[in-house]
C-alpha positions in Angstrom: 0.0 0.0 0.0 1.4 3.9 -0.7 1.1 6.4 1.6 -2.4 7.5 1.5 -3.5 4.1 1.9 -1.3 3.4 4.6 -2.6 6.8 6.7 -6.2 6.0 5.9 -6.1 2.5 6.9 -4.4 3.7 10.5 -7.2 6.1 10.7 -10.3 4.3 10.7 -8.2 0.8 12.2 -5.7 1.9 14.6 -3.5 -0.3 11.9 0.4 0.5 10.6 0.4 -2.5 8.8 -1.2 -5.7 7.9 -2.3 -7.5 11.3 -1.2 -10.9 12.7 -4.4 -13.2 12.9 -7.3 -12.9 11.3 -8.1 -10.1 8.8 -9.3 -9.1 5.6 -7.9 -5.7 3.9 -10.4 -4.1 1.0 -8.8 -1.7 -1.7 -10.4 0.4 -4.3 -12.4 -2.6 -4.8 -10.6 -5.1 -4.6 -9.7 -7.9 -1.5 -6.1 -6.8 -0.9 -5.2 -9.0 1.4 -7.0 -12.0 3.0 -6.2 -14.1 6.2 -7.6 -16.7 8.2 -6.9 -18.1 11.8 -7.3 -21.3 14.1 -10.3 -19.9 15.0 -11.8 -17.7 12.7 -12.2 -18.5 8.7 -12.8 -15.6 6.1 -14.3 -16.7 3.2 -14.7 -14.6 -0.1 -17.8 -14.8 -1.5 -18.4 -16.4 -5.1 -21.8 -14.7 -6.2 -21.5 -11.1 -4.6 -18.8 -9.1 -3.2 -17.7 -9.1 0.4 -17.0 -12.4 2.9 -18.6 -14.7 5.2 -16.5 -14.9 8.8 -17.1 -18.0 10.9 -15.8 -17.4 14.5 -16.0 -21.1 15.6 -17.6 -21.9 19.5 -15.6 -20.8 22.7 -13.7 -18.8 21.3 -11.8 -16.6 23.5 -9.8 -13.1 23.8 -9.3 -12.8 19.6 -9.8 -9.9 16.9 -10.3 -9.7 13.7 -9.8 -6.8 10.9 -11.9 -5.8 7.7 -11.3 -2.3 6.9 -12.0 -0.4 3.6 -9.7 1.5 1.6 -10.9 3.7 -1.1 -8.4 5.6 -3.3 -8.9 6.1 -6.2 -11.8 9.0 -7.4 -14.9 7.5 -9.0 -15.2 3.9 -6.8 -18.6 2.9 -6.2 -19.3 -0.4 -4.5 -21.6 -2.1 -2.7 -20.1 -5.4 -0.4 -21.8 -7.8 1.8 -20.1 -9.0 4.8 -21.9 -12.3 6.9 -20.5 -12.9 10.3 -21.8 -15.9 12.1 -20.5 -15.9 15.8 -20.4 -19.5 17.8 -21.6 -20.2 21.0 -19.7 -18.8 23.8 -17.2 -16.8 22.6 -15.8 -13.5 23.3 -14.4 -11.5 20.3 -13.6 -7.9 18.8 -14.2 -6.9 15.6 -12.3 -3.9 14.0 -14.2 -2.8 10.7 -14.1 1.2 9.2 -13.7 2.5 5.8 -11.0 5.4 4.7 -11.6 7.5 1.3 -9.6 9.8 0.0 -10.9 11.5 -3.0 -8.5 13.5 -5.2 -10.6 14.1 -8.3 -13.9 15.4 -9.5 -15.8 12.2 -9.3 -17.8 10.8 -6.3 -16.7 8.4 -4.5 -18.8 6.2 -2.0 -18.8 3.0 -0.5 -22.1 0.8 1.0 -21.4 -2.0 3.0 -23.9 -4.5 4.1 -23.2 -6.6 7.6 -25.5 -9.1 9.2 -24.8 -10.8 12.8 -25.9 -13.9 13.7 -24.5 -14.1 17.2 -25.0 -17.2 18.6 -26.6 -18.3 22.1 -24.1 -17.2 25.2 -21.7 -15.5 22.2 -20.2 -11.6 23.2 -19.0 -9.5 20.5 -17.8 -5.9 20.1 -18.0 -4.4 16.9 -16.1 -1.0 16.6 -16.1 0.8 12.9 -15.4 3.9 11.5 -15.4 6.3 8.4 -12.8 8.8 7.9 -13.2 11.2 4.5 -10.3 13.3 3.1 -9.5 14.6 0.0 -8.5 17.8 -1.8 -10.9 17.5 -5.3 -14.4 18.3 -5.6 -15.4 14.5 -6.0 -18.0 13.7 -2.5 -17.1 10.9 -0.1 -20.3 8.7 0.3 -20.7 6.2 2.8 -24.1 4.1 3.3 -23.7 1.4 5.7 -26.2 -0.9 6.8 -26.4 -3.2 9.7 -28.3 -6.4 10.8 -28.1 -8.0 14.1 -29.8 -11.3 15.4 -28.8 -11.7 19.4 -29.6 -15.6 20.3 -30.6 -16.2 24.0 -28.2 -14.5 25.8 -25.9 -13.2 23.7 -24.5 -9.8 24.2 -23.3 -7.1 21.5 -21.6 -3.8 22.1 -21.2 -1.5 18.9 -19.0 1.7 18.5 -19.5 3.6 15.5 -17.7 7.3 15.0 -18.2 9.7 11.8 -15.9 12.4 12.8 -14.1 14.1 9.7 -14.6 13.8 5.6 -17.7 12.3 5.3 -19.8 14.2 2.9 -22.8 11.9 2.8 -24.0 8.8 5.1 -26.9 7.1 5.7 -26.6 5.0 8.2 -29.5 1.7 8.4 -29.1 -1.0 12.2 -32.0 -3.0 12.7 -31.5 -5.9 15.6 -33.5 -8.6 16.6 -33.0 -9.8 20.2 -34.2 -12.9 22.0 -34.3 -13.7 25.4 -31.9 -11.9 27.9 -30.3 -11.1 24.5 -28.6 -7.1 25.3 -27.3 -4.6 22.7 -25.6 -1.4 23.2 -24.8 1.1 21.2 -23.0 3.9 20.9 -22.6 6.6 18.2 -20.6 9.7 17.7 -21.1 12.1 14.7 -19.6 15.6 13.6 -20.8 17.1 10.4 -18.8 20.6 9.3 -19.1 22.2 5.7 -22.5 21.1 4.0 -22.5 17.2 4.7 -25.2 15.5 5.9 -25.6 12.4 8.0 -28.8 10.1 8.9 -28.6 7.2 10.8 -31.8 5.4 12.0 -32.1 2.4 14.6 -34.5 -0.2 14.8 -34.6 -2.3 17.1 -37.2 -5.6 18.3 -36.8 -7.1 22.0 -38.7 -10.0 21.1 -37.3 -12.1 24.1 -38.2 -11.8 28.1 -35.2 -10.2 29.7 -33.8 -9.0 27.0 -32.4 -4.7 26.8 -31.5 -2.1 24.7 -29.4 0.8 25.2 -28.6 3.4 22.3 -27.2 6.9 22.6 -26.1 9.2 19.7 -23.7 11.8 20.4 -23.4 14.3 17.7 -21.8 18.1 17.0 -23.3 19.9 13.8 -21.1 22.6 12.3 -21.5 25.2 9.4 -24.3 24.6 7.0 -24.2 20.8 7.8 -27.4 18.6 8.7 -28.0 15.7 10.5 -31.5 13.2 11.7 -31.6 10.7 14.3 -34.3 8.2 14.1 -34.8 5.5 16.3 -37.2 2.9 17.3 -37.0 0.1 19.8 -40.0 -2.0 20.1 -40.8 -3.7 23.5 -42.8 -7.1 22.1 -42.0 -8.6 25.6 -40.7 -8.5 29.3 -37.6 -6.1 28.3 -36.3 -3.1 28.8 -34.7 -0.6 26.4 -33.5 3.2 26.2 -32.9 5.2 23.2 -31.2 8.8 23.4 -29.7 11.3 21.3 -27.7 14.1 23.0 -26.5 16.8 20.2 -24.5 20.5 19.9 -25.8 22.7 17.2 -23.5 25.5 15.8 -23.1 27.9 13.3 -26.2 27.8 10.7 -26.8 24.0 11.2 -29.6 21.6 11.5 -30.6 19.1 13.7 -33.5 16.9 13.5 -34.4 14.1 16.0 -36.6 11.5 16.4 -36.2 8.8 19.1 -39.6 6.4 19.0 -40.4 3.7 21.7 -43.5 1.3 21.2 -44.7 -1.0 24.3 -47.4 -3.8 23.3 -46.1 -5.8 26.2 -47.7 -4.1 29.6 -44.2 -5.9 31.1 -42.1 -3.8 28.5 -40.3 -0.6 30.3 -38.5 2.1 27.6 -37.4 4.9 27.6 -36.6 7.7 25.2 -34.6 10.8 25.4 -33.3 14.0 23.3 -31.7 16.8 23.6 -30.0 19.4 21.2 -28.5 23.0 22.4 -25.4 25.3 21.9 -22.6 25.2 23.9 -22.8 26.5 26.9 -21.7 30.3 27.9 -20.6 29.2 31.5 -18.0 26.7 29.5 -16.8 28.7 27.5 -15.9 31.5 29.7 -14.3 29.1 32.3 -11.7 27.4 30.2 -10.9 31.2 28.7 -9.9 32.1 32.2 -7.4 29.2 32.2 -5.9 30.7 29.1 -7.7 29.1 26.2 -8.9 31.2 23.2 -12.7 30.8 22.6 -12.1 28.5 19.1 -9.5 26.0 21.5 -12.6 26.3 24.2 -14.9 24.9 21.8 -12.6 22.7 20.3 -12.2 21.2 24.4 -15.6 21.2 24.9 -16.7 19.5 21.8 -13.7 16.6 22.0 -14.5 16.0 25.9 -18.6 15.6 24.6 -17.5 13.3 21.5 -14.7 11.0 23.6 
Protein backbone atom coordinates (compact mmCIF):
# COMPACT_ATOMS: atom_id res chain seq x y z
CA UNK A 1 0.00 0.00 0.00
CA UNK A 2 1.44 3.85 -0.71
CA UNK A 3 1.08 6.36 1.64
CA UNK A 4 -2.39 7.53 1.45
CA UNK A 5 -3.48 4.15 1.90
CA UNK A 6 -1.28 3.36 4.58
CA UNK A 7 -2.63 6.80 6.66
CA UNK A 8 -6.19 6.00 5.92
CA UNK A 9 -6.06 2.50 6.94
CA UNK A 10 -4.36 3.72 10.54
CA UNK A 11 -7.20 6.14 10.67
CA UNK A 12 -10.29 4.26 10.66
CA UNK A 13 -8.21 0.79 12.23
CA UNK A 14 -5.74 1.87 14.60
CA UNK A 15 -3.53 -0.29 11.86
CA UNK A 16 0.35 0.47 10.61
CA UNK A 17 0.37 -2.54 8.78
CA UNK A 18 -1.17 -5.67 7.92
CA UNK A 19 -2.29 -7.48 11.25
CA UNK A 20 -1.16 -10.87 12.68
CA UNK A 21 -4.40 -13.21 12.93
CA UNK A 22 -7.30 -12.86 11.26
CA UNK A 23 -8.12 -10.07 8.80
CA UNK A 24 -9.31 -9.06 5.62
CA UNK A 25 -7.93 -5.74 3.93
CA UNK A 26 -10.43 -4.11 0.98
CA UNK A 27 -8.75 -1.65 -1.66
CA UNK A 28 -10.37 0.37 -4.26
CA UNK A 29 -12.44 -2.60 -4.78
CA UNK A 30 -10.61 -5.13 -4.63
CA UNK A 31 -9.67 -7.94 -1.47
CA UNK A 32 -6.09 -6.82 -0.87
CA UNK A 33 -5.24 -8.97 1.38
CA UNK A 34 -7.03 -12.03 2.97
CA UNK A 35 -6.18 -14.12 6.17
CA UNK A 36 -7.59 -16.74 8.18
CA UNK A 37 -6.87 -18.07 11.80
CA UNK A 38 -7.32 -21.31 14.06
CA UNK A 39 -10.35 -19.92 14.95
CA UNK A 40 -11.78 -17.67 12.66
CA UNK A 41 -12.19 -18.47 8.69
CA UNK A 42 -12.76 -15.62 6.08
CA UNK A 43 -14.34 -16.69 3.24
CA UNK A 44 -14.73 -14.57 -0.06
CA UNK A 45 -17.81 -14.81 -1.53
CA UNK A 46 -18.38 -16.42 -5.09
CA UNK A 47 -21.78 -14.69 -6.20
CA UNK A 48 -21.54 -11.07 -4.61
CA UNK A 49 -18.81 -9.07 -3.24
CA UNK A 50 -17.65 -9.15 0.40
CA UNK A 51 -16.95 -12.43 2.94
CA UNK A 52 -18.65 -14.67 5.19
CA UNK A 53 -16.49 -14.92 8.84
CA UNK A 54 -17.15 -18.01 10.88
CA UNK A 55 -15.78 -17.37 14.51
CA UNK A 56 -16.02 -21.10 15.59
CA UNK A 57 -17.60 -21.89 19.54
CA UNK A 58 -15.60 -20.82 22.68
CA UNK A 59 -13.73 -18.83 21.31
CA UNK A 60 -11.84 -16.55 23.45
CA UNK A 61 -9.78 -13.08 23.76
CA UNK A 62 -9.30 -12.79 19.59
CA UNK A 63 -9.75 -9.86 16.87
CA UNK A 64 -10.33 -9.74 13.68
CA UNK A 65 -9.85 -6.77 10.87
CA UNK A 66 -11.89 -5.77 7.75
CA UNK A 67 -11.30 -2.26 6.90
CA UNK A 68 -12.01 -0.41 3.56
CA UNK A 69 -9.67 1.48 1.58
CA UNK A 70 -10.87 3.66 -1.13
CA UNK A 71 -8.35 5.56 -3.28
CA UNK A 72 -8.90 6.12 -6.25
CA UNK A 73 -11.82 8.96 -7.36
CA UNK A 74 -14.93 7.47 -8.97
CA UNK A 75 -15.16 3.91 -6.80
CA UNK A 76 -18.61 2.88 -6.22
CA UNK A 77 -19.29 -0.41 -4.47
CA UNK A 78 -21.63 -2.07 -2.69
CA UNK A 79 -20.11 -5.35 -0.38
CA UNK A 80 -21.80 -7.76 1.78
CA UNK A 81 -20.13 -9.05 4.77
CA UNK A 82 -21.93 -12.29 6.87
CA UNK A 83 -20.51 -12.89 10.29
CA UNK A 84 -21.77 -15.94 12.14
CA UNK A 85 -20.55 -15.87 15.83
CA UNK A 86 -20.43 -19.52 17.77
CA UNK A 87 -21.56 -20.21 21.03
CA UNK A 88 -19.73 -18.82 23.76
CA UNK A 89 -17.19 -16.77 22.57
CA UNK A 90 -15.80 -13.48 23.33
CA UNK A 91 -14.39 -11.48 20.28
CA UNK A 92 -13.58 -7.94 18.84
CA UNK A 93 -14.17 -6.92 15.56
CA UNK A 94 -12.31 -3.93 13.95
CA UNK A 95 -14.21 -2.84 10.66
CA UNK A 96 -14.10 1.17 9.22
CA UNK A 97 -13.70 2.49 5.83
CA UNK A 98 -11.03 5.44 4.71
CA UNK A 99 -11.64 7.53 1.34
CA UNK A 100 -9.57 9.82 0.01
CA UNK A 101 -10.92 11.45 -2.96
CA UNK A 102 -8.45 13.55 -5.16
CA UNK A 103 -10.59 14.09 -8.28
CA UNK A 104 -13.85 15.42 -9.54
CA UNK A 105 -15.85 12.21 -9.28
CA UNK A 106 -17.84 10.82 -6.26
CA UNK A 107 -16.72 8.39 -4.48
CA UNK A 108 -18.80 6.15 -1.99
CA UNK A 109 -18.82 2.99 -0.46
CA UNK A 110 -22.12 0.77 1.02
CA UNK A 111 -21.36 -1.99 2.97
CA UNK A 112 -23.90 -4.48 4.14
CA UNK A 113 -23.16 -6.60 7.59
CA UNK A 114 -25.54 -9.10 9.16
CA UNK A 115 -24.75 -10.76 12.82
CA UNK A 116 -25.88 -13.91 13.68
CA UNK A 117 -24.54 -14.10 17.21
CA UNK A 118 -25.04 -17.22 18.64
CA UNK A 119 -26.55 -18.32 22.11
CA UNK A 120 -24.08 -17.19 25.16
CA UNK A 121 -21.73 -15.54 22.22
CA UNK A 122 -20.24 -11.60 23.17
CA UNK A 123 -19.03 -9.46 20.54
CA UNK A 124 -17.79 -5.90 20.08
CA UNK A 125 -18.02 -4.41 16.87
CA UNK A 126 -16.06 -0.98 16.56
CA UNK A 127 -16.10 0.79 12.91
CA UNK A 128 -15.41 3.87 11.54
CA UNK A 129 -15.44 6.29 8.44
CA UNK A 130 -12.85 8.79 7.87
CA UNK A 131 -13.16 11.17 4.52
CA UNK A 132 -10.31 13.33 3.09
CA UNK A 133 -9.47 14.55 0.02
CA UNK A 134 -8.53 17.77 -1.77
CA UNK A 135 -10.95 17.49 -5.28
CA UNK A 136 -14.36 18.28 -5.56
CA UNK A 137 -15.41 14.54 -5.99
CA UNK A 138 -17.98 13.66 -2.47
CA UNK A 139 -17.09 10.91 -0.15
CA UNK A 140 -20.27 8.74 0.26
CA UNK A 141 -20.66 6.22 2.79
CA UNK A 142 -24.12 4.05 3.29
CA UNK A 143 -23.71 1.38 5.67
CA UNK A 144 -26.18 -0.90 6.81
CA UNK A 145 -26.40 -3.21 9.73
CA UNK A 146 -28.30 -6.43 10.80
CA UNK A 147 -28.11 -7.98 14.06
CA UNK A 148 -29.82 -11.29 15.43
CA UNK A 149 -28.84 -11.69 19.35
CA UNK A 150 -29.58 -15.55 20.34
CA UNK A 151 -30.55 -16.21 24.00
CA UNK A 152 -28.22 -14.50 25.84
CA UNK A 153 -25.90 -13.18 23.69
CA UNK A 154 -24.55 -9.77 24.16
CA UNK A 155 -23.27 -7.14 21.48
CA UNK A 156 -21.57 -3.83 22.06
CA UNK A 157 -21.16 -1.55 18.90
CA UNK A 158 -19.02 1.72 18.48
CA UNK A 159 -19.49 3.60 15.54
CA UNK A 160 -17.69 7.34 14.97
CA UNK A 161 -18.16 9.68 11.82
CA UNK A 162 -15.87 12.43 12.82
CA UNK A 163 -14.06 14.06 9.69
CA UNK A 164 -14.60 13.81 5.63
CA UNK A 165 -17.73 12.31 5.26
CA UNK A 166 -19.81 14.15 2.91
CA UNK A 167 -22.81 11.92 2.81
CA UNK A 168 -23.98 8.81 5.13
CA UNK A 169 -26.86 7.05 5.70
CA UNK A 170 -26.64 4.98 8.21
CA UNK A 171 -29.48 1.73 8.43
CA UNK A 172 -29.09 -1.00 12.21
CA UNK A 173 -31.98 -3.05 12.67
CA UNK A 174 -31.49 -5.87 15.63
CA UNK A 175 -33.54 -8.60 16.56
CA UNK A 176 -32.99 -9.83 20.15
CA UNK A 177 -34.24 -12.89 21.97
CA UNK A 178 -34.29 -13.66 25.35
CA UNK A 179 -31.85 -11.93 27.92
CA UNK A 180 -30.26 -11.05 24.51
CA UNK A 181 -28.57 -7.13 25.30
CA UNK A 182 -27.33 -4.63 22.69
CA UNK A 183 -25.65 -1.37 23.23
CA UNK A 184 -24.80 1.13 21.18
CA UNK A 185 -23.04 3.85 20.93
CA UNK A 186 -22.57 6.56 18.17
CA UNK A 187 -20.58 9.65 17.67
CA UNK A 188 -21.07 12.09 14.73
CA UNK A 189 -19.64 15.65 13.57
CA UNK A 190 -20.81 17.13 10.36
CA UNK A 191 -18.82 20.62 9.31
CA UNK A 192 -19.09 22.19 5.71
CA UNK A 193 -22.48 21.07 3.96
CA UNK A 194 -22.52 17.23 4.70
CA UNK A 195 -25.21 15.53 5.87
CA UNK A 196 -25.63 12.42 7.95
CA UNK A 197 -28.77 10.15 8.85
CA UNK A 198 -28.55 7.17 10.85
CA UNK A 199 -31.81 5.38 12.04
CA UNK A 200 -32.13 2.40 14.60
CA UNK A 201 -34.51 -0.15 14.83
CA UNK A 202 -34.57 -2.34 17.11
CA UNK A 203 -37.20 -5.58 18.32
CA UNK A 204 -36.81 -7.08 22.03
CA UNK A 205 -38.73 -9.97 21.09
CA UNK A 206 -37.28 -12.11 24.12
CA UNK A 207 -38.21 -11.77 28.14
CA UNK A 208 -35.19 -10.16 29.69
CA UNK A 209 -33.78 -8.99 26.98
CA UNK A 210 -32.43 -4.65 26.75
CA UNK A 211 -31.53 -2.13 24.72
CA UNK A 212 -29.41 0.83 25.22
CA UNK A 213 -28.57 3.35 22.35
CA UNK A 214 -27.18 6.95 22.64
CA UNK A 215 -26.10 9.21 19.70
CA UNK A 216 -23.75 11.75 20.40
CA UNK A 217 -23.41 14.34 17.71
CA UNK A 218 -21.76 18.06 16.96
CA UNK A 219 -23.25 19.87 13.84
CA UNK A 220 -21.10 22.59 12.35
CA UNK A 221 -21.53 25.19 9.43
CA UNK A 222 -24.34 24.61 7.02
CA UNK A 223 -24.21 20.81 7.84
CA UNK A 224 -27.35 18.65 8.70
CA UNK A 225 -27.96 15.71 10.46
CA UNK A 226 -31.51 13.22 11.73
CA UNK A 227 -31.61 10.68 14.32
CA UNK A 228 -34.34 8.16 14.13
CA UNK A 229 -34.83 5.50 16.27
CA UNK A 230 -37.19 2.93 17.33
CA UNK A 231 -37.03 0.09 19.84
CA UNK A 232 -39.97 -1.97 20.14
CA UNK A 233 -40.79 -3.74 23.47
CA UNK A 234 -42.78 -7.12 22.14
CA UNK A 235 -42.04 -8.60 25.62
CA UNK A 236 -40.71 -8.52 29.30
CA UNK A 237 -37.62 -6.07 28.28
CA UNK A 238 -36.30 -3.06 28.79
CA UNK A 239 -34.73 -0.63 26.39
CA UNK A 240 -33.53 3.15 26.19
CA UNK A 241 -32.92 5.17 23.22
CA UNK A 242 -31.21 8.75 23.41
CA UNK A 243 -29.73 11.33 21.27
CA UNK A 244 -27.72 14.13 22.98
CA UNK A 245 -26.50 16.81 20.25
CA UNK A 246 -24.47 20.54 19.86
CA UNK A 247 -25.80 22.67 17.15
CA UNK A 248 -23.45 25.49 15.85
CA UNK A 249 -23.11 27.90 13.29
CA UNK A 250 -26.24 27.76 10.73
CA UNK A 251 -26.75 23.98 11.18
CA UNK A 252 -29.61 21.60 11.50
CA UNK A 253 -30.58 19.11 13.71
CA UNK A 254 -33.53 16.86 13.55
CA UNK A 255 -34.36 14.13 16.03
CA UNK A 256 -36.63 11.47 16.41
CA UNK A 257 -36.22 8.83 19.11
CA UNK A 258 -39.57 6.43 19.01
CA UNK A 259 -40.37 3.72 21.74
CA UNK A 260 -43.51 1.34 21.19
CA UNK A 261 -44.74 -1.02 24.26
CA UNK A 262 -47.43 -3.85 23.33
CA UNK A 263 -46.11 -5.80 26.21
CA UNK A 264 -47.69 -4.07 29.65
CA UNK A 265 -44.18 -5.91 31.06
CA UNK A 266 -42.07 -3.82 28.54
CA UNK A 267 -40.26 -0.63 30.33
CA UNK A 268 -38.55 2.07 27.57
CA UNK A 269 -37.37 4.89 27.60
CA UNK A 270 -36.61 7.68 25.18
CA UNK A 271 -34.58 10.78 25.42
CA UNK A 272 -33.26 14.02 23.30
CA UNK A 273 -31.66 16.81 23.62
CA UNK A 274 -30.00 19.35 21.23
CA UNK A 275 -28.45 22.98 22.35
CA UNK A 276 -25.35 25.31 21.86
CA UNK A 277 -22.59 25.20 23.85
CA UNK A 278 -22.79 26.48 26.90
CA UNK A 279 -21.70 30.27 27.85
CA UNK A 280 -20.58 29.17 31.48
CA UNK A 281 -18.03 26.74 29.54
CA UNK A 282 -16.76 28.65 27.47
CA UNK A 283 -15.94 31.53 29.69
CA UNK A 284 -14.29 29.11 32.29
CA UNK A 285 -11.69 27.39 30.15
CA UNK A 286 -10.93 31.18 28.70
CA UNK A 287 -9.86 32.07 32.20
CA UNK A 288 -7.45 29.21 32.20
CA UNK A 289 -5.93 30.74 29.11
CA UNK A 290 -7.70 29.07 26.21
CA UNK A 291 -8.89 31.17 23.22
CA UNK A 292 -12.65 30.81 22.56
CA UNK A 293 -12.09 28.55 19.06
CA UNK A 294 -9.51 26.04 21.48
CA UNK A 295 -12.64 26.32 24.22
CA UNK A 296 -14.94 24.91 21.76
CA UNK A 297 -12.61 22.68 20.29
CA UNK A 298 -12.21 21.24 24.38
CA UNK A 299 -15.60 21.18 24.91
CA UNK A 300 -16.73 19.48 21.76
CA UNK A 301 -13.66 16.64 22.03
CA UNK A 302 -14.49 15.97 25.87
CA UNK A 303 -18.64 15.60 24.62
CA UNK A 304 -17.52 13.33 21.49
CA UNK A 305 -14.70 11.03 23.59
Amino acid sequence: MDKIQLKLLEEVSGLHEVPEGAYSIRVNGQIHGKNSSENIEIVKKENEPGIDIYIKPGTKNESMHIPVILSQTGIKELVYNDFHIGEDCDVTIVAGCGIHNGGSEDSEHSGIHSFYVAKNARIKYVEKHYGQGDGNGKNIMNPKTHVELAENAYMEMETAQIKGVDSTKRSTTAILSKNATLVVNEKIMTHGNQFAETEFEVDLNGEGSGAHVVSRSVARDNSSQKFLSCINGNSRCSGHTECDAIIMDRATVIAVPEIKAVDPEASLIHEAAIGKIAGEQLIKLMTLGLTEKEAEEEIINGFLR
